[in-house]
N, C-alpha and C positions, 0 to 999 in steps of 0.2 A: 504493500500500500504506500502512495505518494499523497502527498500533500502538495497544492499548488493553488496560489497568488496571485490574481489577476486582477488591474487596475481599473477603474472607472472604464465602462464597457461604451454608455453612452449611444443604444442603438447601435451599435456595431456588427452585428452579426456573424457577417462572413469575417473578419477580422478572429475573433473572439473561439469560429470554429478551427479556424486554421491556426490559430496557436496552443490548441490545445490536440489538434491533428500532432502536431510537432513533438507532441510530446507522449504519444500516444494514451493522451488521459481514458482510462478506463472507468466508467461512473458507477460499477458493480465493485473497484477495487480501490479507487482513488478519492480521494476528497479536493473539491474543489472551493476555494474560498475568494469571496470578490467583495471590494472594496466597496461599494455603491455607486450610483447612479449608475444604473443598469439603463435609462429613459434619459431620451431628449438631445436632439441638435445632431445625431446622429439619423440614417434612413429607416432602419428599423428596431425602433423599440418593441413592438407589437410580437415581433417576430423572436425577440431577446427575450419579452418575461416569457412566452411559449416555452421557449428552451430549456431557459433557468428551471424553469417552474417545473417540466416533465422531468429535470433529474431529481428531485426526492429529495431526500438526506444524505445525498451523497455531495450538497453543497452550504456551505456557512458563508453566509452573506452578508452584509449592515447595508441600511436604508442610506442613501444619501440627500442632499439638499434637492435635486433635482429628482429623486423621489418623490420626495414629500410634497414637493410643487405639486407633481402628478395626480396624488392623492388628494390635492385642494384643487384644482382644475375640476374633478370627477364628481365632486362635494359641491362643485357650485361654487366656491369659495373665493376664487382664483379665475385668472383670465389664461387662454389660451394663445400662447402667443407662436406666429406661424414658422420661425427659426427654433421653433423644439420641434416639428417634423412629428406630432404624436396624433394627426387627425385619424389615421388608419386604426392606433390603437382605442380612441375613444369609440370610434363606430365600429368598434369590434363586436360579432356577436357574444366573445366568450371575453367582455372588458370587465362586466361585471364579477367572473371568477377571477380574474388574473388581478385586479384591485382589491378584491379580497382577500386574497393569496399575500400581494405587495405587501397591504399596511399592519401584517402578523409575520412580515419580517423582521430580525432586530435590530436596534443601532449599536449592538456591542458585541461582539463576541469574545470570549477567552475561553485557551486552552490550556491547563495548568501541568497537561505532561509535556506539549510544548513551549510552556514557558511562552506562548503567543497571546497579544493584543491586538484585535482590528477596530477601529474605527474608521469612519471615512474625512473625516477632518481630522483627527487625532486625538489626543488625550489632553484636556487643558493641565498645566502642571500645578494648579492648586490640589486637584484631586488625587489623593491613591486610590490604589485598582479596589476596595471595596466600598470608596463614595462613587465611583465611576460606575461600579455595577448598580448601585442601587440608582441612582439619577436614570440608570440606562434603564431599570427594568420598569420605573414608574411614567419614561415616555412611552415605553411597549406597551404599558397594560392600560394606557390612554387611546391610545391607536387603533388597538383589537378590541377595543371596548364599543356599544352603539352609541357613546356620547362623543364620539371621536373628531367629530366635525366642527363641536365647539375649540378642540383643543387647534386644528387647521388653522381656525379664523383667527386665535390668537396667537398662534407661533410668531408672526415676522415681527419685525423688529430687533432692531439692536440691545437693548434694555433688558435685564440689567444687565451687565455685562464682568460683574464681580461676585464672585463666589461666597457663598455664606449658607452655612447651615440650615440657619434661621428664613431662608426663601421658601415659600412657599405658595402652593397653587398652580395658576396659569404662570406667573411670573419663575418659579424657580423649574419649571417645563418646557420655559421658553431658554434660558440659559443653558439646559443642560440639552438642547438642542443643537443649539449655536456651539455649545464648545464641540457636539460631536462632529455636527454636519457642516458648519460653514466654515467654522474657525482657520485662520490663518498666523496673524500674528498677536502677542499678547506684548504687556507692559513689565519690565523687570520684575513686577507682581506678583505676574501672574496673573492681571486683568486682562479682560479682553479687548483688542482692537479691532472690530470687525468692518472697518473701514477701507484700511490700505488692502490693494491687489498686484503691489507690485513684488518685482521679484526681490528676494534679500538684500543685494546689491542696493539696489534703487530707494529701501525702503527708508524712513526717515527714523533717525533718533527720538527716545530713546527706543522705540520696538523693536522686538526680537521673535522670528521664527516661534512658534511655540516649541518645537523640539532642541531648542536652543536655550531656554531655561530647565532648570537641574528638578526634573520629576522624579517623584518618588516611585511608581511606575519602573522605571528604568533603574534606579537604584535597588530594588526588588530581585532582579534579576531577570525583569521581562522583554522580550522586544514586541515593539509596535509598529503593524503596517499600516498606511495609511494611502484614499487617494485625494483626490480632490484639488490636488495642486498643481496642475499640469506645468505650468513656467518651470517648475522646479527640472522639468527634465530625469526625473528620478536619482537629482546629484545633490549633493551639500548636507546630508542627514548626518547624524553622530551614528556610530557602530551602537546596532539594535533597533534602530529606527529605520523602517523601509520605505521609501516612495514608491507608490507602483502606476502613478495615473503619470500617463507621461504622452499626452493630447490625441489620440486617435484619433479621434473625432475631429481634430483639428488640421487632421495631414501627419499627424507624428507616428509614433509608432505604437499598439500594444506593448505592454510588458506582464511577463510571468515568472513566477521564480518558482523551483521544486524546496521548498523548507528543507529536507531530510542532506540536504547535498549543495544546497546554496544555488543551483544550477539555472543561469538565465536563459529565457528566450524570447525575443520578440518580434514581433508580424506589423511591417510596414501597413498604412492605412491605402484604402483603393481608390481613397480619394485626393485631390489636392489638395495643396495648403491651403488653409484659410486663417480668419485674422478671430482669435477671441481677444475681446476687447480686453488693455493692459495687461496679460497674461499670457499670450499666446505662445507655444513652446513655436521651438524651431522643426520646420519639418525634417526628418532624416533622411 
C-alpha cells in the first residue's frame, strides 16, 4: 500500500488521471489524499467530484475555499461567477448527490502512524494539533448538519482574524475556517492576515508565511501538507511542510508525492498559461 499527495485538483481531470496513471495508483491498494479545491476555474469539476466521489475510502481529502464557495452557490447563498466553469456541474442531474457527498467532507485530516497533517491552507500556528482538531470537527459537524446554510451565509469575511479560546459561535466558525481554507500569511503573532496575495518575496513587513512562524504542530513531530498557494511553486517550505498546489489550473503543473519514499511526480497542465490575479505560478 502507497500513500499519495495530490494538490488542488481545481476541475482538472484529465491532469489528475494521468498523474496518478504515473504512478500506477491502485484505489483497492492505495490511499489517495488531496489537498482541496477539487471545483472551479478549471473545465471539469463535474467530472472531478464523479471520480473522487466513486473511489470510497480509498481517499482522504479536506474541503477547500473554493469548495465551500460551491456549496454556497448551490445554497442560494452565493453568486455564480462564469470563470469557475461549474455551470455543467450545477445542472447536473446527480449535483444534488455529489453536494451532499462535498459538504461531509473534512477540513482536517490527521494521521498519527504517519505523523501527517493536511489542511488546504494550512495550520495557523496559534493552534496545536488538538485545538486544530476540535475547531476542525465543529466546522464539519456545521456542514453535515441541515442548518448548514446559515453557517455559508456567515462564513466570509475576514473577522476575527485572532485566535482565542473564548470565540464562539458563527464568529469562532468563521476563523477557524479562514485559518484552514484561505489562510496565507499571519503576523509574528500568529494573527491572521488575510489580505496580502502576494508571493513571500513581495510581501510587506512585518508578515510572514504562516509556515514560517514556529508551530507547535511541527514541533510535535508532525508534517503538514498543504494547497492552496499556487505562486508558491511548491518551493520555500521548512522541512515537514509540503506545498502541493503548484497552479494546474493555471498552465502549471500537477504535483504528487508517494509519502512512504518521498517520491515526486508531476503532469504538465493541457492547457495554457493563464494569468491568476497577483499569484499566478509560472507555467513549466
Amino acid at each position: 500500500m502507497s500513500t499519495y499527495l495530490i494538490g488542488d485538483v481545481h476541475g482538472c481531470i484529465d491532469e489528475l488521471k494521468a498523474l496518478l496513471a504515473q504512478a500506477d495508483f491502485d484505489p483497492q491498494h492505495d490511499c489517495l489524499w488531496l489537498t482541496g479545491d477539487l471545483v472551479a476555474r478549471g473545465p471539469s469539476s463535474l467530472e472531478v467530484l464523479r471520480f473522487v466521489s466513486s473511489l470510497g475510502d480509498s481517499v482522504r481529502m479536506v474541503l477547500g475555499n473554493h469548495d465551500l464557495h460551491l456549496l454556497a452557490i448551490y445554497a442560494g447563498i452565493s453568486f455564480n461567477k462564469p470563470k469557475d466553469r461549474l455551470n455543467p456541474l450545477l445542472a447536473a442531474e446527480d449535483a444534488d448527490e455529489l453536494i451532499n457527498w462535498l459538504r461531509r467532507q473534512p477540513v482536517l485530516q490527521v494521521d498519527e502512524e504517519l505523523k501527517l497533517v493536511m489542511a488546504h491552507a494550512g495550520i495557523t500556528p496559534q493552534w496545536d494539533l488538538e485545538t486544530a482538531q476540535i475547531c476542525a470537527r465543529e466546522v464539519e459537524a456545521v456542514l453535515s448538519s441541515d442548518t448548514y446554510p446559515l453557517f455559508l451565509d456567515a462564513m466570509y469575511g475576514d473577522m476575527p482574524n485572532n485566535w482565542s479560546p473564548e470565540l464562539s459561535g458563527l464568529a469562532r466558525l468563521r476563523f477557524s475556517t479562514n485559518a484552514l481554507t484561505r489562510m496565507r500569511y499571519c503576523f509574528p503573532s500568529g494573527q491572521l492576515d488575510m489580505i496580502c496575495k502576494d508571493t513571500p518575496d513581495n510581501a510587506p513587513r512585518p508578515l510572514k508565511p504562516w509556515f514560517d512562524i514556529e508551530s507547535p504542530i511541527l514541533q510535535a513531530g508532525y508534517s503538514i501538507a498543504f494547497g492552496h498557494w499556487a505562486s508558491l511553486e511548491g518551493k520555500g517550505t521548512p522541512e515537514g511542510v509540503y506545498a502541493l498546489d503548484t497552479g494546474c489550473c493555471w498552465g502549471g503543473v500537477m504535483t504528487m508525492v508517494r509519502w512512504e519514499d518521498k517520491a515526486w511526480f508531476t503532469q504538465p497542465s493541457s492547457r495554457n498559461s493563464e494569468k491568476e490575479p497577483a499569484q499566478a505560478p509560472k507555467a513549466s
